[in-house]
C-alpha positions in Angstrom: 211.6 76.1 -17.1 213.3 77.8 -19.7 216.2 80.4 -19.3 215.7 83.6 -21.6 217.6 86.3 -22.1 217.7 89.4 -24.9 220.1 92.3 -25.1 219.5 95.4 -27.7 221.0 97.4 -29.2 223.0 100.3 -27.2 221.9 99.3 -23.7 223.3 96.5 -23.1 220.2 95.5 -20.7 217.4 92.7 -21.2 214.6 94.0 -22.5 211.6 93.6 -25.2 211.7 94.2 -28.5 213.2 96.6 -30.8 209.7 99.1 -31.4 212.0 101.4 -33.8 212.6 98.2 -35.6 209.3 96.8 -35.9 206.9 100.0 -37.1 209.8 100.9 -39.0 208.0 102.6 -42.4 208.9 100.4 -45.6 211.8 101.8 -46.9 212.2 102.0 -51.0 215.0 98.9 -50.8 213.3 96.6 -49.6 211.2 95.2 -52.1 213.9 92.3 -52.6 217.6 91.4 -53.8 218.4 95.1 -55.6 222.7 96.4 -56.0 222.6 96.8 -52.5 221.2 93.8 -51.3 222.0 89.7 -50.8 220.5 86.5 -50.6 220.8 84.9 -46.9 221.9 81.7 -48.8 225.5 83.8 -49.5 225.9 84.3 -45.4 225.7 80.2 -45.2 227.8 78.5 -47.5 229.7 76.1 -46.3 228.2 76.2 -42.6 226.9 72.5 -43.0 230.0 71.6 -42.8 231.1 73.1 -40.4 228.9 71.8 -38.1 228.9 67.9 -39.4 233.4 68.5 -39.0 232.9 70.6 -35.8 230.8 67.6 -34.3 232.7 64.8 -35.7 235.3 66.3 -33.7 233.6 66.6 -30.4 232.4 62.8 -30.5 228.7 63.6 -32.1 226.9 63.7 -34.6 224.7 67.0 -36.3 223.3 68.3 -39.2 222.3 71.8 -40.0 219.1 72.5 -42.2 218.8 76.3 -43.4 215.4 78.0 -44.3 215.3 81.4 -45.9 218.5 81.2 -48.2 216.6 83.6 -50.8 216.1 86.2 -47.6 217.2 89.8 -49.4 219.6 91.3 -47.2 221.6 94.4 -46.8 225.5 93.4 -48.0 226.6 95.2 -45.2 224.4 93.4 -42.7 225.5 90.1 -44.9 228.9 90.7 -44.1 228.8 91.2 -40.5 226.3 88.2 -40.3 228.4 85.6 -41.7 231.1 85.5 -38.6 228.1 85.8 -35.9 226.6 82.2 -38.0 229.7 80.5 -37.6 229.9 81.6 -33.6 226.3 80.1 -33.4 226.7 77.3 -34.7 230.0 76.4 -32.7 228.4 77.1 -30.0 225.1 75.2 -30.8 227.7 72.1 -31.7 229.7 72.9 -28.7 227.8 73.5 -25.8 224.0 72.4 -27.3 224.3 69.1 -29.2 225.5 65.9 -27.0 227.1 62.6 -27.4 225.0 59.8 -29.4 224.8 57.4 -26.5 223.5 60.6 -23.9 221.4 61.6 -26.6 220.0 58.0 -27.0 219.7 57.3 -23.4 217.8 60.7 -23.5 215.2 59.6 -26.0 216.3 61.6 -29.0 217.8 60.3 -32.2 221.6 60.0 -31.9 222.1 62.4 -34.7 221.3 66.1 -33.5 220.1 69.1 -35.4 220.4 72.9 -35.7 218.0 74.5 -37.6 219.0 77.9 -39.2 216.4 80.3 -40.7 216.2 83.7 -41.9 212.9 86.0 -42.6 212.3 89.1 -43.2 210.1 91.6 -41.1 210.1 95.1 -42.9 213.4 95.9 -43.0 214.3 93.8 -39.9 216.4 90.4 -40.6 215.1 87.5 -38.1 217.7 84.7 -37.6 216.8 82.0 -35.9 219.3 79.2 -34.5 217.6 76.6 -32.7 219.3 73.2 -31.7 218.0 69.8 -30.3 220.6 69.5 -27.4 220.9 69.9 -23.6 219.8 73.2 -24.0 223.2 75.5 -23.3 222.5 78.4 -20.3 221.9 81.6 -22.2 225.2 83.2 -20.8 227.7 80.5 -21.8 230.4 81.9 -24.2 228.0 84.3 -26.3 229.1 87.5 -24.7 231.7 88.0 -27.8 228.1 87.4 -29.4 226.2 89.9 -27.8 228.9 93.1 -28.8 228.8 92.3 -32.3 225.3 92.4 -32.8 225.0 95.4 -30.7 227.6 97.2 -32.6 225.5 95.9 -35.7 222.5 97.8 -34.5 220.4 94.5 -33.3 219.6 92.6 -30.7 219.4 89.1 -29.5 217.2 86.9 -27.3 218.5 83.1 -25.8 216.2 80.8 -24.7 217.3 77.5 -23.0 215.3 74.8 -22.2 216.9 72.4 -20.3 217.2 68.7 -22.0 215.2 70.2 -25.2 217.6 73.1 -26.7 218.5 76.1 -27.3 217.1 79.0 -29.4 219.0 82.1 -30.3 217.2 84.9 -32.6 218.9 87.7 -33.7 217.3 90.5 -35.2 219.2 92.9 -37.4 218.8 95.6 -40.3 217.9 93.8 -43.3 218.3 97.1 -45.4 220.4 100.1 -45.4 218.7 103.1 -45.0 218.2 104.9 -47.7 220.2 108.0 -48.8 219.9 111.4 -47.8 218.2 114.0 -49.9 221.3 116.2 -51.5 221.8 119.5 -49.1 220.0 118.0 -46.5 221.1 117.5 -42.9 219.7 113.8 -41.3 219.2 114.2 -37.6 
């Protein structure tokens, strides 16, 4: 049975998801990559290796593949994703992936995998990081996790399934909001 759990923004608590977030009204920068705006692919250079060295290290073998690199997204979201990546994929590497021979004796390839994709949803950012592996419990080591994206304005939801992986999504603002009128007050 699979292990889920999802935190959102400023309560801390488990919960479903963000409504605010998804009936959010178009706003006028999000028709794609504009001044204020990024391509995922920026947030994810170099993160293949990271994880190939990262599991060399540990004994294993990984790969990352990344979907969604042309995702347009805020640069201030961009910049605060690029750290939470890395933390996900240590942790998929760490805690998800196993050794070649448990993997074998498993029935999966030695090599394991962590996918990474990014999609837009209005002006919501979906990441998804899923890996192959023993399937991590949801709490293990993401706490540090779990504050950044709340102080981000997201939220994120784990799902373990024991002996098939783990899935992480995290949904954050993919846009800035837009400027106040001149002389006007924003509630």
């Amino acid at each position: 049975m699979a292990a889920i759990e999802e935190v959102r923004a400023g309560s801390g608590t488990a919960g479903g998801p963000r409504p605010e977030m998804a009936s959010t009204p178009p706003s006028p920068w999000s028709g794609g990559a504009g001044p204020a705006t990024r391509p995922f692919g920026d947030a994810v250079a170099g993160l293949a290796r990271l994880v190939r060295d990262l599991a060399r290290g540990l004994g294993r073998q990984a790969r990352l593949e990344v979907e969604g690199e042309d995702t347009a997204v805020a640069r201030e979201t961009l910049d605060r994703l690029a750290p939470l990546l890395g933390h996900l994929l240590r942790h998929a590497v760490d805690h998800g992936i196993e050794p070649p021979a448990q993997r074998e004796a498993a029935g999966k390839p030695s090599q394991g995998l962590v996918t990474l994709r990014a999609e837009r949803r209005g002006d919501a950012l979906l990441v998804h990081v899923r890996d192959d592996g023993r399937g991590s419990p949801p709490g293990d080591g993401l706490s540090t996790l779990r504050t950044a994206v709340t102080e981000a304005r997201g939220s994120i939801r784990v799902e373990a399934e024991p002996g098939h992986g783990t899935r992480v999504e995290l949904t954050l603002p993919a846009v800035q909001p837009a400027p106040a009128p001149a002389g006007r007050d924003v509630p």
